[in-house]
PDB file of N, CA, C and O in Angstrom:
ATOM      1  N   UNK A   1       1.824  36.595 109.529  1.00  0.00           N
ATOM      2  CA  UNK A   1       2.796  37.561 110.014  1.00  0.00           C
ATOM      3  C   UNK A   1       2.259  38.145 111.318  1.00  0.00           C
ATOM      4  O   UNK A   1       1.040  38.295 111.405  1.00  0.00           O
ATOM      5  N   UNK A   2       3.112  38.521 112.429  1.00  0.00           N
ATOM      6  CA  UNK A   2       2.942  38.914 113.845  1.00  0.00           C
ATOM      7  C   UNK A   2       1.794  40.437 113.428  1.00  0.00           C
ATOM      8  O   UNK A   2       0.612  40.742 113.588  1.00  0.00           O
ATOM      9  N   UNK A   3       2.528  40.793 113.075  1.00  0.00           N
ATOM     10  CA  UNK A   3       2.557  42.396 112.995  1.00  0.00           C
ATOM     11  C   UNK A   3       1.302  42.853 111.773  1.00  0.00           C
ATOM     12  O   UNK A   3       1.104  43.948 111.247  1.00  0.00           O
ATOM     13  N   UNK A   4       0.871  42.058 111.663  1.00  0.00           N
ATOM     14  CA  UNK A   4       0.255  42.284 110.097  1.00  0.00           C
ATOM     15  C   UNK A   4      -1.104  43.488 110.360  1.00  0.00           C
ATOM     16  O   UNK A   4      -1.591  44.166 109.455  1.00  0.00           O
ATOM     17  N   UNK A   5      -1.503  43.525 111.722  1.00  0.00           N
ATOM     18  CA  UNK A   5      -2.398  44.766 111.499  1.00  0.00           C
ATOM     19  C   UNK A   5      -1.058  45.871 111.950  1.00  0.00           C
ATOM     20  O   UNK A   5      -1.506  47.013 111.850  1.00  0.00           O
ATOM     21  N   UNK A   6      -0.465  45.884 112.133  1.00  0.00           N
ATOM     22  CA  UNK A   6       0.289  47.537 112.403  1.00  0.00           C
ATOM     23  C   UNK A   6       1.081  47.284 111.013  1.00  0.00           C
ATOM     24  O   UNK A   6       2.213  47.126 111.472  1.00  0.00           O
ATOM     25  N   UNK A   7       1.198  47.166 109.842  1.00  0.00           N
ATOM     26  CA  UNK A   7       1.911  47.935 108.544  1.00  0.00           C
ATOM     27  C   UNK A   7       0.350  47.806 107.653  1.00  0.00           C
ATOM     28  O   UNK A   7      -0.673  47.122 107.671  1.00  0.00           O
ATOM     29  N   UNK A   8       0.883  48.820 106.987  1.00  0.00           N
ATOM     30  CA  UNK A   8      -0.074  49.121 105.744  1.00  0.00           C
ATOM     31  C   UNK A   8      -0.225  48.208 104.828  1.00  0.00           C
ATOM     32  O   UNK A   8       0.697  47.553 104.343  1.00  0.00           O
ATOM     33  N   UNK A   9      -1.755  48.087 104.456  1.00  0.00           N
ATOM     34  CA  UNK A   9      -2.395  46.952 103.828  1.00  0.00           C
ATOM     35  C   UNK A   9      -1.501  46.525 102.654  1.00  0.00           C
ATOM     36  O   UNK A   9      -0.956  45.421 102.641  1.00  0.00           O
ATOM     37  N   UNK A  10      -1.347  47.527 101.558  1.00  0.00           N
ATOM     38  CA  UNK A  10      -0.584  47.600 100.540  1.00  0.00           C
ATOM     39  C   UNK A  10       0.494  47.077 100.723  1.00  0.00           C
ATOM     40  O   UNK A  10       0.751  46.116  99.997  1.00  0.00           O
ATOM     41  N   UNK A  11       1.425  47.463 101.653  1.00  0.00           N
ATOM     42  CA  UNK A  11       3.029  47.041 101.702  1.00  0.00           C
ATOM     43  C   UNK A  11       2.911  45.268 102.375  1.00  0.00           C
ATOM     44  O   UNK A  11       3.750  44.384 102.207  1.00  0.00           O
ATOM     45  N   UNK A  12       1.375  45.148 103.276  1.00  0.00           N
ATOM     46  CA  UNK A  12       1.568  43.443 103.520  1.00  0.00           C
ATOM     47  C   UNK A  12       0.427  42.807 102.475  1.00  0.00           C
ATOM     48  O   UNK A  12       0.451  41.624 102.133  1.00  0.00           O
ATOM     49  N   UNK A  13      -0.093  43.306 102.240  1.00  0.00           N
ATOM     50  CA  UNK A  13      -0.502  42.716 100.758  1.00  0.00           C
ATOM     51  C   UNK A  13       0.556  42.024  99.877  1.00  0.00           C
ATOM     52  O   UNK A  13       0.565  40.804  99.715  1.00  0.00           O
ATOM     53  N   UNK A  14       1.427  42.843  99.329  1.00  0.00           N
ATOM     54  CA  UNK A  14       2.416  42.798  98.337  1.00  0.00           C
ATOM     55  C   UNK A  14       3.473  41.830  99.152  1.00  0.00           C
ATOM     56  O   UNK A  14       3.906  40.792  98.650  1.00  0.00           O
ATOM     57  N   UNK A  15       3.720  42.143 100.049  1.00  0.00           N
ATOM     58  CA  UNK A  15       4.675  41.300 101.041  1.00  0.00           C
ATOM     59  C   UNK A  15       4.442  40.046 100.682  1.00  0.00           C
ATOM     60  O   UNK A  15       5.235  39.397 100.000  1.00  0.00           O
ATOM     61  N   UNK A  16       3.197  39.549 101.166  1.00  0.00           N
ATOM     62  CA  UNK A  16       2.549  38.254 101.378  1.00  0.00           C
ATOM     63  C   UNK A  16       2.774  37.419 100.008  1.00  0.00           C
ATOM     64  O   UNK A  16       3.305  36.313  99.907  1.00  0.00           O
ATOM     65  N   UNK A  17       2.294  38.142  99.092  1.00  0.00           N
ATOM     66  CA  UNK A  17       2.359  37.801  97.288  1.00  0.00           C
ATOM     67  C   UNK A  17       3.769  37.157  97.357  1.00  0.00           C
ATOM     68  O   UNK A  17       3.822  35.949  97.129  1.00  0.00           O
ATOM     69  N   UNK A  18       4.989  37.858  97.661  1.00  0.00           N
ATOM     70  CA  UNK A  18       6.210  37.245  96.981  1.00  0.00           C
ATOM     71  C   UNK A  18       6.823  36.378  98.279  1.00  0.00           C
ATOM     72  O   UNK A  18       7.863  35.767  98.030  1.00  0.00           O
ATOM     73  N   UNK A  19       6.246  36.251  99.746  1.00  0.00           N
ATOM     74  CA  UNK A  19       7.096  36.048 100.623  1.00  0.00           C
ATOM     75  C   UNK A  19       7.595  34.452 100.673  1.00  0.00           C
ATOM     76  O   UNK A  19       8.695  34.103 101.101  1.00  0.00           O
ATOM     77  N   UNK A  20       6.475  33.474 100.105  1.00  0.00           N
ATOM     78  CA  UNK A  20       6.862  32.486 100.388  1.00  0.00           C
ATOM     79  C   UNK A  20       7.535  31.743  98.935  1.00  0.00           C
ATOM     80  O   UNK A  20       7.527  30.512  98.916  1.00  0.00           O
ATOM     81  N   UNK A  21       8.051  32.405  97.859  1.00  0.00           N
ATOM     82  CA  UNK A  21       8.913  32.829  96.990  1.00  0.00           C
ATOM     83  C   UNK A  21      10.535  32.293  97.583  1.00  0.00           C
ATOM     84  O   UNK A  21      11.328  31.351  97.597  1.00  0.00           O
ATOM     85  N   UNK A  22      10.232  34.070  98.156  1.00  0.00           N
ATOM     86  CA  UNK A  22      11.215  34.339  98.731  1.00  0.00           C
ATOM     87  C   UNK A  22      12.214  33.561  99.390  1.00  0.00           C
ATOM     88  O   UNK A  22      13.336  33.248  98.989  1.00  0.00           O
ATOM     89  N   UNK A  23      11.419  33.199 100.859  1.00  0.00           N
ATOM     90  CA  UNK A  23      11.793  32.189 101.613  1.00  0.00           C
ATOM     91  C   UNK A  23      12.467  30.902 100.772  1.00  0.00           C
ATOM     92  O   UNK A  23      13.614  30.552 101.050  1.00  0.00           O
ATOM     93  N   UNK A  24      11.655  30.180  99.674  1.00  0.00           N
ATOM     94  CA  UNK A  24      12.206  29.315  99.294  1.00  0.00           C
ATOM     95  C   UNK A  24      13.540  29.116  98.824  1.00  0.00           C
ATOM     96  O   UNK A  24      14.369  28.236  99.054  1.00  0.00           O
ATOM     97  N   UNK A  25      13.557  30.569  97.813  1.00  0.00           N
ATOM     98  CA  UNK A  25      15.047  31.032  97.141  1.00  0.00           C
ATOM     99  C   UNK A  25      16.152  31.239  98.266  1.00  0.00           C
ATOM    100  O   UNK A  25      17.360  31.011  98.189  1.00  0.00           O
ATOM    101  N   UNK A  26      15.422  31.725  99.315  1.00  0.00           N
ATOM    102  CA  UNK A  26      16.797  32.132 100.365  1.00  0.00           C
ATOM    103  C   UNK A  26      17.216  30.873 101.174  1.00  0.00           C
ATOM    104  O   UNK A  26      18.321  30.771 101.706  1.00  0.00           O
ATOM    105  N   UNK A  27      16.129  29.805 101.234  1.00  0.00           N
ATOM    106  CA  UNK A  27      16.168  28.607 101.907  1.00  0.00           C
ATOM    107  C   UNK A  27      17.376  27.888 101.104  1.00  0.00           C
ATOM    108  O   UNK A  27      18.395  27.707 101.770  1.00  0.00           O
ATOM    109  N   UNK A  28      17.384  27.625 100.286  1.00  0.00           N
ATOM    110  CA  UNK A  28      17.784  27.179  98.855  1.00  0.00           C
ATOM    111  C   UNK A  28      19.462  27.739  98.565  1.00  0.00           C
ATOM    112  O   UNK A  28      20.368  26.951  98.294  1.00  0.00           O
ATOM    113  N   UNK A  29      19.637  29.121  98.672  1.00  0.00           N
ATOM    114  CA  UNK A  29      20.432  29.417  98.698  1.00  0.00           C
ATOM    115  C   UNK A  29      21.361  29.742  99.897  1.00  0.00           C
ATOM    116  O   UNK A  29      22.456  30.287  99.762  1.00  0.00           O
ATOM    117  N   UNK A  30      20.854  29.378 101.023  1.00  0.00           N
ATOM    118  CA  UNK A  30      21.630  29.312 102.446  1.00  0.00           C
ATOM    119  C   UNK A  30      22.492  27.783 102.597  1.00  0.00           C
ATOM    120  O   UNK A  30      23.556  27.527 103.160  1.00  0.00           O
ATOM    121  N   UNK A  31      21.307  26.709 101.655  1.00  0.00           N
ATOM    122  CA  UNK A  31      22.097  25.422 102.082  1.00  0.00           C
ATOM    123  C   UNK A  31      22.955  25.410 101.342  1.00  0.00           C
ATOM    124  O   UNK A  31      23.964  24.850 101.770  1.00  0.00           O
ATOM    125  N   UNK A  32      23.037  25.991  99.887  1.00  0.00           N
ATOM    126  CA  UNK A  32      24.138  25.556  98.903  1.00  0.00           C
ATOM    127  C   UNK A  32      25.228  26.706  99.393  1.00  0.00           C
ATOM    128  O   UNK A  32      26.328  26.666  98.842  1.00  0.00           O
ATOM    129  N   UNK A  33      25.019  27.619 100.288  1.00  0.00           N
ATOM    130  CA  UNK A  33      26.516  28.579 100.350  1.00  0.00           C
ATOM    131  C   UNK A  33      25.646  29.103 101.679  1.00  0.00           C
ATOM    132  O   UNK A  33      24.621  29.757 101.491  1.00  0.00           O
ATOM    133  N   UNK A  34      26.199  28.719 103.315  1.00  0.00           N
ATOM    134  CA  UNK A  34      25.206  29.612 103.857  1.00  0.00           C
ATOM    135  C   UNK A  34      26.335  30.789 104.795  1.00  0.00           C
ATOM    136  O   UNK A  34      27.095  30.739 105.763  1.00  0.00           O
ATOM    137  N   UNK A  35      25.936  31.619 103.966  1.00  0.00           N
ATOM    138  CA  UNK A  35      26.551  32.948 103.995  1.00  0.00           C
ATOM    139  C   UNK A  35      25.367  33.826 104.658  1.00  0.00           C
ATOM    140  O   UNK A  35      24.198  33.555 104.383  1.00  0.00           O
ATOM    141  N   UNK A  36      25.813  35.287 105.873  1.00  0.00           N
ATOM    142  CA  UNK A  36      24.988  36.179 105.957  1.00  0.00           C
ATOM    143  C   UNK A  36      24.366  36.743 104.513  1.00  0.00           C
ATOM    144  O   UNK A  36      24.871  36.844 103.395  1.00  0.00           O
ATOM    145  N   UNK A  37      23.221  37.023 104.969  1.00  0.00           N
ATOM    146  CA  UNK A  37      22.606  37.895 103.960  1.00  0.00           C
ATOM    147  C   UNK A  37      21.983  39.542 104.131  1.00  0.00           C
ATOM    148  O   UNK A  37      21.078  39.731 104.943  1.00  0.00           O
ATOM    149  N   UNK A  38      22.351  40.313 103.583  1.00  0.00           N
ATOM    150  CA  UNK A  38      21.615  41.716 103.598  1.00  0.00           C
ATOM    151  C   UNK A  38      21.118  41.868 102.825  1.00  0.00           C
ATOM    152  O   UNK A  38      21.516  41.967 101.664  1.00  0.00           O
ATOM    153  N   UNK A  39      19.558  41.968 103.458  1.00  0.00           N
ATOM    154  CA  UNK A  39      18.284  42.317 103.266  1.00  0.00           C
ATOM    155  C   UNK A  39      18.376  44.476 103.059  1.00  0.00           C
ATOM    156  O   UNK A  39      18.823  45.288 103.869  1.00  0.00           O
ATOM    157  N   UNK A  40      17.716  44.735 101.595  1.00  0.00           N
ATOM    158  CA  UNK A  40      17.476  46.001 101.206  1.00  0.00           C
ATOM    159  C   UNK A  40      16.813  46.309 100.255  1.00  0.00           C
ATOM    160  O   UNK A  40      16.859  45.512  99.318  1.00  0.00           O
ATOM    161  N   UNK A  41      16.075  47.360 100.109  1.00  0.00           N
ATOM    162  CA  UNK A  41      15.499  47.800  99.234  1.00  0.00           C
ATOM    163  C   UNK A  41      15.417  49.337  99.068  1.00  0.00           C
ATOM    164  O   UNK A  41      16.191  49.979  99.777  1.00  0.00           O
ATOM    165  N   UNK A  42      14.657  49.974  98.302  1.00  0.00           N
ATOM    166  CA  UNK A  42      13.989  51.274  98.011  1.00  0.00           C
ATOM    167  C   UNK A  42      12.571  51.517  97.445  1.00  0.00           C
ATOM    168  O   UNK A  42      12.163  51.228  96.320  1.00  0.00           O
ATOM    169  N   UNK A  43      11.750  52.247  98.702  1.00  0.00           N
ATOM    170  CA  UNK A  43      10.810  53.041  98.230  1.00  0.00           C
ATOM    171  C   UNK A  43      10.049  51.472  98.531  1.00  0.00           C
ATOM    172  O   UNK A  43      10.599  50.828  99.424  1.00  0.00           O
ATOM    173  N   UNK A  44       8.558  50.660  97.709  1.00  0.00           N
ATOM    174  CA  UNK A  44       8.367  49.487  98.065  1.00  0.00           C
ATOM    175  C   UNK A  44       9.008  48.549  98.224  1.00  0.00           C
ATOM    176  O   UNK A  44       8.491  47.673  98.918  1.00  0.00           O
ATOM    177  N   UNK A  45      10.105  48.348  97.790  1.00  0.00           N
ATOM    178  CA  UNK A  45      11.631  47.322  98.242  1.00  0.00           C
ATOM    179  C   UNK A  45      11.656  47.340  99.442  1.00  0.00           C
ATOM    180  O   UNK A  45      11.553  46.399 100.229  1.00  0.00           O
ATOM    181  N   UNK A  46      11.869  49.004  99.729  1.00  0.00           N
ATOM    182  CA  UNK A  46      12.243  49.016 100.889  1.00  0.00           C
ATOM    183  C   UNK A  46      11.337  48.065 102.259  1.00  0.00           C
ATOM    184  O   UNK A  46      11.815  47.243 103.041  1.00  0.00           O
ATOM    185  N   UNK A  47       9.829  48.594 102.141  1.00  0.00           N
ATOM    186  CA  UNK A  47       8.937  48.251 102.759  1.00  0.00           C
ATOM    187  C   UNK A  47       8.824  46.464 103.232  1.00  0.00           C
ATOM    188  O   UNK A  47       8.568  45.875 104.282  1.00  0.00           O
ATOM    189  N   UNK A  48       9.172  46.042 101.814  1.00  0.00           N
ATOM    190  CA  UNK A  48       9.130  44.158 101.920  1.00  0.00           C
ATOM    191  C   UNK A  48      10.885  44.373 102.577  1.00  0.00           C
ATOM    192  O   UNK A  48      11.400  44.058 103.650  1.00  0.00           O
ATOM    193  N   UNK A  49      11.059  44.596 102.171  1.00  0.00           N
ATOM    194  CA  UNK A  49      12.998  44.395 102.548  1.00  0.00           C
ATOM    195  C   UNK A  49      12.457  44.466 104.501  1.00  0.00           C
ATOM    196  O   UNK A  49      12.757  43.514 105.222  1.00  0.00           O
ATOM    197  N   UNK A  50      11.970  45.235 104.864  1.00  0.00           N
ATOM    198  CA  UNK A  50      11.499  45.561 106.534  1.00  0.00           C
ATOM    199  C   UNK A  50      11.198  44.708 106.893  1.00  0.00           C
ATOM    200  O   UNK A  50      11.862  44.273 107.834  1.00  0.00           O
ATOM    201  N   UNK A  51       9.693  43.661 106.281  1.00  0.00           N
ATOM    202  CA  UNK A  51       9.095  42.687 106.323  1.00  0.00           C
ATOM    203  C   UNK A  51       9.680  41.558 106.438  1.00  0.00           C
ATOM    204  O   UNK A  51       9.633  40.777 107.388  1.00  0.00           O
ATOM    205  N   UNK A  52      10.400  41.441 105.174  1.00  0.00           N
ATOM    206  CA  UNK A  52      10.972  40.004 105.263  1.00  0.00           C
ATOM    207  C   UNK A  52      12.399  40.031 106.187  1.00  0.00           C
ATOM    208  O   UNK A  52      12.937  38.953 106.437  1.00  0.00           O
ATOM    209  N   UNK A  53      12.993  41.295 106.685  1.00  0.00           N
ATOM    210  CA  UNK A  53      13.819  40.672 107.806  1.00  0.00           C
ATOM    211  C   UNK A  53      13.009  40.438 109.515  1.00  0.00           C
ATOM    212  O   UNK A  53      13.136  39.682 110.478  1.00  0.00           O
ATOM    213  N   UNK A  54      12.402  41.278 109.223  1.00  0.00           N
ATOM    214  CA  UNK A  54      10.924  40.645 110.733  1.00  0.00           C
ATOM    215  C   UNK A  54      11.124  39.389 110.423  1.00  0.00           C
ATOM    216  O   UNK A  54      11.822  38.628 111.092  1.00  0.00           O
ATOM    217  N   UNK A  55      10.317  38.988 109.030  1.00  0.00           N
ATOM    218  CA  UNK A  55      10.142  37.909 109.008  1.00  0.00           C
ATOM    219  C   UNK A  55      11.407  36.961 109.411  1.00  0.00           C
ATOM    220  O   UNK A  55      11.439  36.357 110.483  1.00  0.00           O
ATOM    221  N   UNK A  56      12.200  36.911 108.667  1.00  0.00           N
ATOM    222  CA  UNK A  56      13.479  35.871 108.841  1.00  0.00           C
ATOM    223  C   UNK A  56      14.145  36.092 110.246  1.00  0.00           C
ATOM    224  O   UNK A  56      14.959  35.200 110.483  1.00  0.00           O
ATOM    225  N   UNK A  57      14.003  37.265 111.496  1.00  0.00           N
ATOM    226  CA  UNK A  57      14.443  36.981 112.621  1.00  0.00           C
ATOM    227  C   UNK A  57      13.761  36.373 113.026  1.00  0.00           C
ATOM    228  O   UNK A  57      14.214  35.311 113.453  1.00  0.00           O
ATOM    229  N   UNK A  58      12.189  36.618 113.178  1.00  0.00           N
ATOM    230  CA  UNK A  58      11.027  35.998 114.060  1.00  0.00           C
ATOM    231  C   UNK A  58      11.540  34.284 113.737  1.00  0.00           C
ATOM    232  O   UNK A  58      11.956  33.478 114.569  1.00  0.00           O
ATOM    233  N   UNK A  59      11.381  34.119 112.536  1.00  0.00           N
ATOM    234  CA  UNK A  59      11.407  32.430 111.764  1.00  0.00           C
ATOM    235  C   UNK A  59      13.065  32.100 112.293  1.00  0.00           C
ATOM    236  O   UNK A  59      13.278  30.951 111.903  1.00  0.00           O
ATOM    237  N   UNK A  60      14.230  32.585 112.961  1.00  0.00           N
ATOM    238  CA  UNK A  60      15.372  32.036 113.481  1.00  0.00           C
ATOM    239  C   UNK A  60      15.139  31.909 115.230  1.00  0.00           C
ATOM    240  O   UNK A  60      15.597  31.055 115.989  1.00  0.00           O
ATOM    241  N   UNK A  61      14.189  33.179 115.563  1.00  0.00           N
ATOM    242  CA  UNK A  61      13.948  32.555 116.965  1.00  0.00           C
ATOM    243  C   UNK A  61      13.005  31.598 117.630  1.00  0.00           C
ATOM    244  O   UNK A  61      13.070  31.116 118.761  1.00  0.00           O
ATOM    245  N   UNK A  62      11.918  31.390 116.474  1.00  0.00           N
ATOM    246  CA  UNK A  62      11.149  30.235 116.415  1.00  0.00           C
ATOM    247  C   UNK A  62      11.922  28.787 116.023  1.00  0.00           C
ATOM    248  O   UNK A  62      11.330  27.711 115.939  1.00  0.00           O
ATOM    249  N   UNK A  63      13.109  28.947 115.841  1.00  0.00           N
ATOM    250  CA  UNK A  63      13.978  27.830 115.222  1.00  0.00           C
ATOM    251  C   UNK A  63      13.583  26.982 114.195  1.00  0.00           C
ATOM    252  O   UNK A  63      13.854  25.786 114.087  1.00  0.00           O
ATOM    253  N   UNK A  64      12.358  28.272 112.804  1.00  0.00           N
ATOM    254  CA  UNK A  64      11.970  27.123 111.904  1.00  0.00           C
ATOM    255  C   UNK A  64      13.150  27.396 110.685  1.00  0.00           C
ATOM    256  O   UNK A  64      13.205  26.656 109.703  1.00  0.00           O
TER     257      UNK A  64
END
């Protein structure tokens, strides 16, 4: 991740744990219906919810 020394250890700790999860399920579920998606959470939700849309713009302007 770009940014990984400016957020708190904890919130990219935890990030990191579910992100490439994540990615797969959303990969997965973009080809079978690819619909916008909104990204949200609360409280640590919230924090990965921040993360993983960094993440998923950075990963559309990198064109992966």
């Amino acid at each position: 991740m770009v940014v990984r020394d400016q957020v708190h250890g904890g919130f990219a700790a935890a990030y990191l744990k579910v992100k490439d999860g994540v990615m797969v399920k959303l990969a997965d579920l973009h080809a079978a219906n690819p619909l916008p998606v909104v990204i949200c959470g609360h409280s640590l939700g919230g924090a990965l919810a921040a993360l993983l849309a960094l993440d998923l713009a950075l990963s559309s302007q990198r064109g992966a």
